[in-house]
N, C-alpha and C positions, 0 to 999 in steps of 0.2 A: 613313621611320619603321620599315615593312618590315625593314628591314637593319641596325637596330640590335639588338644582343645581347640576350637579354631574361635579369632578373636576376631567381634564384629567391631570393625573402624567406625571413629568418632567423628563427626563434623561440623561444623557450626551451622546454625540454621540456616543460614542466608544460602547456604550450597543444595540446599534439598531444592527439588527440579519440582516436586507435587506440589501442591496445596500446602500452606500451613498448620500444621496439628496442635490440638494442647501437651504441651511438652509437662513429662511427670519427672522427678528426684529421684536419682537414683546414681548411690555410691561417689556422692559431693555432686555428681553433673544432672542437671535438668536435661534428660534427654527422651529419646523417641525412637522407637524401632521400628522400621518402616523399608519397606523394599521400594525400589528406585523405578520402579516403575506401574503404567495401570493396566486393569485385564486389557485393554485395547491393545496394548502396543507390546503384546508378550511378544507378537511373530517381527517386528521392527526394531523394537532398541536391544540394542546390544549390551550395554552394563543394566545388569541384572544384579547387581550387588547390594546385599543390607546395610544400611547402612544405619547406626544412631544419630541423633542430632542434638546437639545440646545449644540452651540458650545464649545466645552468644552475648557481649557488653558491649561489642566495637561500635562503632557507629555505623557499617554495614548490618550489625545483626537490628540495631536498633530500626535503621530506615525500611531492613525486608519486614518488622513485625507493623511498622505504621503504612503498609503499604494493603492494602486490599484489593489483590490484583484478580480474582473474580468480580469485583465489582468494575475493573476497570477493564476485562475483554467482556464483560457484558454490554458497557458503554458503548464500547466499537463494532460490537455486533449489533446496535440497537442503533448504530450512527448511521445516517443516512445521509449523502453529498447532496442533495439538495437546497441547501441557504443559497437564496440569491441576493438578498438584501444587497452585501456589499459586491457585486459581482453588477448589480444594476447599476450602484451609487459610481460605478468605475465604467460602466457604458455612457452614460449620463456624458462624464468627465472625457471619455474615448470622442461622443457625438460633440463637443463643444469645443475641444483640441483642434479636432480635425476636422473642422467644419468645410474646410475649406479642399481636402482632398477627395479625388472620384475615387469612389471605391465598391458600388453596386457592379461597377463590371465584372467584378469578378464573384459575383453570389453564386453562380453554377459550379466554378472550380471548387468554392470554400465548399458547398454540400457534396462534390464527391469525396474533397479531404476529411471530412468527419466522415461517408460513410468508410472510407479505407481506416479510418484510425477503430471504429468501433468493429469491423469485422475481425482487427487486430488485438481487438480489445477480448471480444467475445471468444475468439480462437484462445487466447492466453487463459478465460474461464474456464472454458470447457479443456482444456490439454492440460493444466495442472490441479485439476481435481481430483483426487482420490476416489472420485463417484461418478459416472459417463453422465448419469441424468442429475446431479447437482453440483453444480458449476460453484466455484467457489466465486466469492462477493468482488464486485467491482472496487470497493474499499481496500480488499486483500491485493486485489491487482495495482492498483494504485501506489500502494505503499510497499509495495513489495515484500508482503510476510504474511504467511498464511496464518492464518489467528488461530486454530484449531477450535472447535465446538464446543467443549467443556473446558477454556480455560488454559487451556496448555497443549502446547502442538507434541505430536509425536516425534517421532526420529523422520520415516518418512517425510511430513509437512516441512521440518526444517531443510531437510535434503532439496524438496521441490519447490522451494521459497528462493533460494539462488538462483536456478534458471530461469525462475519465473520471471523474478526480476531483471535478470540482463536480456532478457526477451522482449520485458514491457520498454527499459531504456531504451534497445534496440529500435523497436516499434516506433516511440516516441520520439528518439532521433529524426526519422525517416519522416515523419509528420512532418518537424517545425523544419527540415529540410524544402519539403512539399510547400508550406507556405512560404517560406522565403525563398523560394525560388531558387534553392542552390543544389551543387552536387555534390556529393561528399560527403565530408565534416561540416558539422552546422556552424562552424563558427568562420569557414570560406569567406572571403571577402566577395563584396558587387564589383561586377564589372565598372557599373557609373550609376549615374543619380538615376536614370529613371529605374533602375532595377531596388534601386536602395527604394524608391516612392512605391514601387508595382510591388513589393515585400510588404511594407506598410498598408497598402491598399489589402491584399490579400487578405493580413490580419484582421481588419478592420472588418472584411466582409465575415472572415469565419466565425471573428468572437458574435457578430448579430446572429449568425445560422446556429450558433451552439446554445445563444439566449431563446429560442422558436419550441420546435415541436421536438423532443426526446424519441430518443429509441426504448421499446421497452424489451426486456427477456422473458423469454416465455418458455426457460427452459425448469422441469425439478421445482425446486421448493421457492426459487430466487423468481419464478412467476411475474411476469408486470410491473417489476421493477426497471424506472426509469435510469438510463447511461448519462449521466450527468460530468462525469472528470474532463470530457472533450473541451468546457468552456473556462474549466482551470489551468488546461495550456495553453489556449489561445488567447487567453489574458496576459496571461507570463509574455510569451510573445510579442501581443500587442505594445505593449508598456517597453519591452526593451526597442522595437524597432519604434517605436515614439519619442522615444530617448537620442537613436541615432538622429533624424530626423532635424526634430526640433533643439534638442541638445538638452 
């Protein structure tokens, strides 16, 4: 068995995990020999297999070759939560809705809910890093998937992209819990109206505390970058418990 030829398996492009290559002709198929993974992730991925690749016609092979997906995790490495624009344009809309409800009473509970959501936030940085001093991106956290640096994540980053995210829901739960005033599952009913108003108020005061002064990181290469996702929930928030409210 020793002595028989061993045949490297053929695949369509669209299945190659790396980068896209220029695929050369050979033996009727446009293909490509290439090992399935890069010096980084020798000691992490587990299929190590050669594989060839040939150009494929489906309309999968067609949409992986119109796709420039280095240009697109450079995008998201390059994205920064910062846009307020529409974020203001819906405070605007939040101050004119509700002109009529108190809700500064509660601006000291709304800034200890943002600092527990960010301590939550920055713990999820730092514990799902592959680096103790560079904390992966607030973006990453958010979205729940660790982008990887060049382009394509390892085995490990996808492996840590799952807990990271049922960690961040977790967290997040427990916030819009915090502001609505309930125990449990977030979606608990009010006991009565004033708890259904003192949820709304609540929101009302966190989304103003999330629009104010930011947290910045001072951890590694992520330095003085501002925590901005806090005012992306308590928006969401706001608008549903304005919904009950007013209808």
């Amino acid at each position: 068995m020793k002595l028989m030829p061993k045949v490297i398996p053929i695949r369509p492009d669209f299945m190659a995990r790396r980068a896209k290559h220029q695929n050369r002709e050979k033996e009727g198929l446009l293909v490509e020999q290439t090992s399935n993974q890069r010096p980084d992730d020798q000691d992490e991925d587990e299929d190590f297999t050669t594989y060839r690749y040939y150009e494929s016609t489906k309309i999968l092979g067609k949409l992986f070759r119109a796709i420039d997906e280095h240009e697109i995790f450079s995008d998201l490495h390059q994205y920064r939560m910062t846009s307020t624009s529409l974020l203001d344009e819906l405070w605007r809309h939040v101050q004119h809705k509700c002109r009529l409800v108190h809700w500064r009473q509660h601006l000291n509970e709304a800034r200890e809910i943002k600092d527990m959501y960010e301590e939550c936030l920055l713990n999820i940085m730092r514990n799902y890093s592959e680096h103790p001093l560079r904390p992966i991106s607030e973006l990453e956290a958010f979205i729940g998937n660790i982008l990887g640096a060049r382009g394509s994540q390892s085995k490990r980053q996808r492996d840590l992209s799952i807990p990271m995210k049922e960690a961040f829901d977790r967290d997040v739960s427990f916030i819009v819990s915090c502001i609505r005033g309930t125990k449990g599952e977030e979606n608990e009913e009010y006991e009565d109206d004033d708890d259904e108003y003192n949820a709304l108020g609540r929101s009302i005061a966190c989304f103003e505390v999330s629009l104010g002064e930011t947290t910045r990181v001072t951890q590694g290469a992520r330095r003085n970058e501002p925590l901005v996702s806090f005012r992306y929930i308590v928006a969401a928030v706001c608008l549903r418990e304005m919904e009950k409210v007013f209808g």
